[in-house]
C-alpha positions as CSV (number, residue, x, y, z in Angstrom):
1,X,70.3,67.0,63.9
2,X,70.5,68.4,60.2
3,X,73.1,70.9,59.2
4,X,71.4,73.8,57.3
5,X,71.5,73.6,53.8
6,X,74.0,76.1,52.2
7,X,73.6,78.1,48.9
8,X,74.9,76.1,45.8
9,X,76.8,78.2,43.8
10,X,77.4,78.2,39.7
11,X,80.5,76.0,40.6
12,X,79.0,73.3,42.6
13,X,79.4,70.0,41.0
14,X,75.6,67.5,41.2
15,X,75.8,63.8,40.9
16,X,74.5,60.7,41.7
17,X,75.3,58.3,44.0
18,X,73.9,55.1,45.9
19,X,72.0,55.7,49.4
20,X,74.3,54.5,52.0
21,X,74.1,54.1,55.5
22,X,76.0,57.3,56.2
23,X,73.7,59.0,54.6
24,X,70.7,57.7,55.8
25,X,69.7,60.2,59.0
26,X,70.6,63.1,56.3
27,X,67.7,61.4,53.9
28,X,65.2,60.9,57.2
29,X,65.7,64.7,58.0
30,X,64.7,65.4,54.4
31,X,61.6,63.2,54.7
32,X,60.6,64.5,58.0
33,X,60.8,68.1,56.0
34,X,59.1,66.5,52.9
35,X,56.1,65.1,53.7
36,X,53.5,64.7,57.0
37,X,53.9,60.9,56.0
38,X,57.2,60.2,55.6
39,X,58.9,57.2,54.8
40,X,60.4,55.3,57.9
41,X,63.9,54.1,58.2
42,X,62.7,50.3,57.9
43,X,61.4,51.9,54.5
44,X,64.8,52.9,53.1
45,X,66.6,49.7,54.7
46,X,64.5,47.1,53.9
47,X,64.7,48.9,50.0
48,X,68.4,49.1,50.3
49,X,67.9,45.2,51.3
50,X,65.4,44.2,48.1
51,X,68.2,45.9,46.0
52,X,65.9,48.7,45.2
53,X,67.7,51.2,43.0
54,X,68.1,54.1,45.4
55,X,70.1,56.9,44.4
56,X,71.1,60.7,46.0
57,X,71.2,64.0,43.7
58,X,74.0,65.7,45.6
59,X,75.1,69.3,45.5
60,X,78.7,69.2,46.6
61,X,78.2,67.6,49.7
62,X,74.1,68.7,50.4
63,X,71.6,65.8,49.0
64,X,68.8,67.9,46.8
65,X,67.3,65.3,46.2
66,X,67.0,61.1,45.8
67,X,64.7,58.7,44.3
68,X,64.2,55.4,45.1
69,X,62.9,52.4,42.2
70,X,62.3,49.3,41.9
71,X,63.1,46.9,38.6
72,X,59.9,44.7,37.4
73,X,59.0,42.6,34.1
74,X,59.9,45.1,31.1
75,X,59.2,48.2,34.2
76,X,60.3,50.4,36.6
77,X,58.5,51.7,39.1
78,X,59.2,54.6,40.8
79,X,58.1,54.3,44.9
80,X,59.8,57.5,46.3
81,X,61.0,60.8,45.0
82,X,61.9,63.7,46.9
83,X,63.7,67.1,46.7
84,X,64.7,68.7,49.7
85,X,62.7,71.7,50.5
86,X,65.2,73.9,50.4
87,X,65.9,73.1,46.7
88,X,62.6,72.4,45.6
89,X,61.3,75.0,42.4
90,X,64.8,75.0,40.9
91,X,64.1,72.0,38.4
92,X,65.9,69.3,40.5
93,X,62.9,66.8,40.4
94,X,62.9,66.8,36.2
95,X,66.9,66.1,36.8
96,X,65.5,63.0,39.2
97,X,63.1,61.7,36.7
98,X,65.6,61.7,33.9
99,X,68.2,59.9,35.9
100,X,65.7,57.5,36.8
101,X,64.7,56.8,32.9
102,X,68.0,56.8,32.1
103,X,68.5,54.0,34.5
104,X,65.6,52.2,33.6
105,X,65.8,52.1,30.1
106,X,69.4,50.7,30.9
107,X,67.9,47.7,33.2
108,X,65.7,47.1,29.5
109,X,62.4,48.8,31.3
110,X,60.0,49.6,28.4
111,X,57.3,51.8,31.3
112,X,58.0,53.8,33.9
113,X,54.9,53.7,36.4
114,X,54.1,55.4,40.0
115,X,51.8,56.5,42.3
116,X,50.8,59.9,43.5
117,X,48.7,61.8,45.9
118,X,45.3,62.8,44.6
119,X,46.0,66.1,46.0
120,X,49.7,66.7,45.3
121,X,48.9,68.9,42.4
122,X,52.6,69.9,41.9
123,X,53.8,66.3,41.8
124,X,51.6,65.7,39.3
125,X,52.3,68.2,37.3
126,X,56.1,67.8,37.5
127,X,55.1,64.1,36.1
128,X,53.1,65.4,33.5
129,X,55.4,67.3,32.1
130,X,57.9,64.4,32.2
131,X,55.6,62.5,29.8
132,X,53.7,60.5,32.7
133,X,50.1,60.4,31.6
134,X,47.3,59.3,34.4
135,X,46.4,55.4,33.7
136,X,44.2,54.6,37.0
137,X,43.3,55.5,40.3
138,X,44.1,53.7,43.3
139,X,41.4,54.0,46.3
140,X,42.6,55.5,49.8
141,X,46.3,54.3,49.1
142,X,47.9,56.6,51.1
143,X,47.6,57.6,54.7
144,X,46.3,60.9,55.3
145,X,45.7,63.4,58.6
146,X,43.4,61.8,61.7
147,X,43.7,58.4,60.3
148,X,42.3,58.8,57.0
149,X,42.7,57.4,53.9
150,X,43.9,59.7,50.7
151,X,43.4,58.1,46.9
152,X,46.2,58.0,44.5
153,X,46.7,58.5,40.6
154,X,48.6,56.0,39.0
155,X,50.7,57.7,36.0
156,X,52.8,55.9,32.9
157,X,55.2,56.5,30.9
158,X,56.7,54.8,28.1
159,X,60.6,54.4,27.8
């Protein structure tokens, strides 16, 4: 069961901190919100397990958001990011993205790269403006409605 999110005021303090295991239904509820595909609770553990960088944006004690990463050869890339719906439009994904370069750059990442939904314009855009330009395509990568396949852009960014 979530608890509803409540207004952040000027005061409210964000931050980072790791995903833990007390916080994982709160991060499932926010998939289940999120996306008609969410990610599964085997996908967070077994991330959690690889050592996957996985980090909440928290609003006193609300998550707005989280991301979740994993390290490569000179590279990051970026396999989950999410704001909650109820915070989404307020600039909380460009906050995401920067913690996630900052972190990157500091594990010596030269490249940022990810994958997104052919048809989540707003995604893209959001990357775009980050600096991410489109570098490939990646044929029905994604699962879509009545067992169909959606493609994916891949997008770049240098560090």
């Amino acid at each position: 069961m979530s608890v509803p999110d409540l207004p952040l005021t000027d005061t409210t303090e964000a931050r980072f901190e790791p995903l833990s295991l007390a916080r994982l239904d709160a991060v499932l509820d926010i998939e289940q919100q999120a996306y008609p595909h969410p990610w599964t609770r085997g996908n967070f553990t077994d991330a959690l397990a690889s050592g996957y960088q996985v980090q909440l944006l928290m609003g006193g004690d609300q998550i707005l958001g989280y991301f979740v990463a994993m390290l490569g050869v000179d590279e990051a890339h970026l396999l989950n990011l999410t704001v909650a719906p109820a915070f989404q439009r307020q600039g909380w994904a460009l906050v995401l993205l920067d913690a996630l370069a900052l972190w990157a750059r500091g594990q010596g990442a030269q490249w940022l790269w990810l994958e997104v939904r052919v048809g989540n314009q707003r995604a893209r855009q959001i990357y775009e403006a980050n600096g991410f330009q489109r570098v490939g395509e990646r044929k029905r990568y994604y699962p879509a409605a009545g067992g169909e396949r959606e493609d994916a852009v891949v997008m770049s960014r240098a560090l």
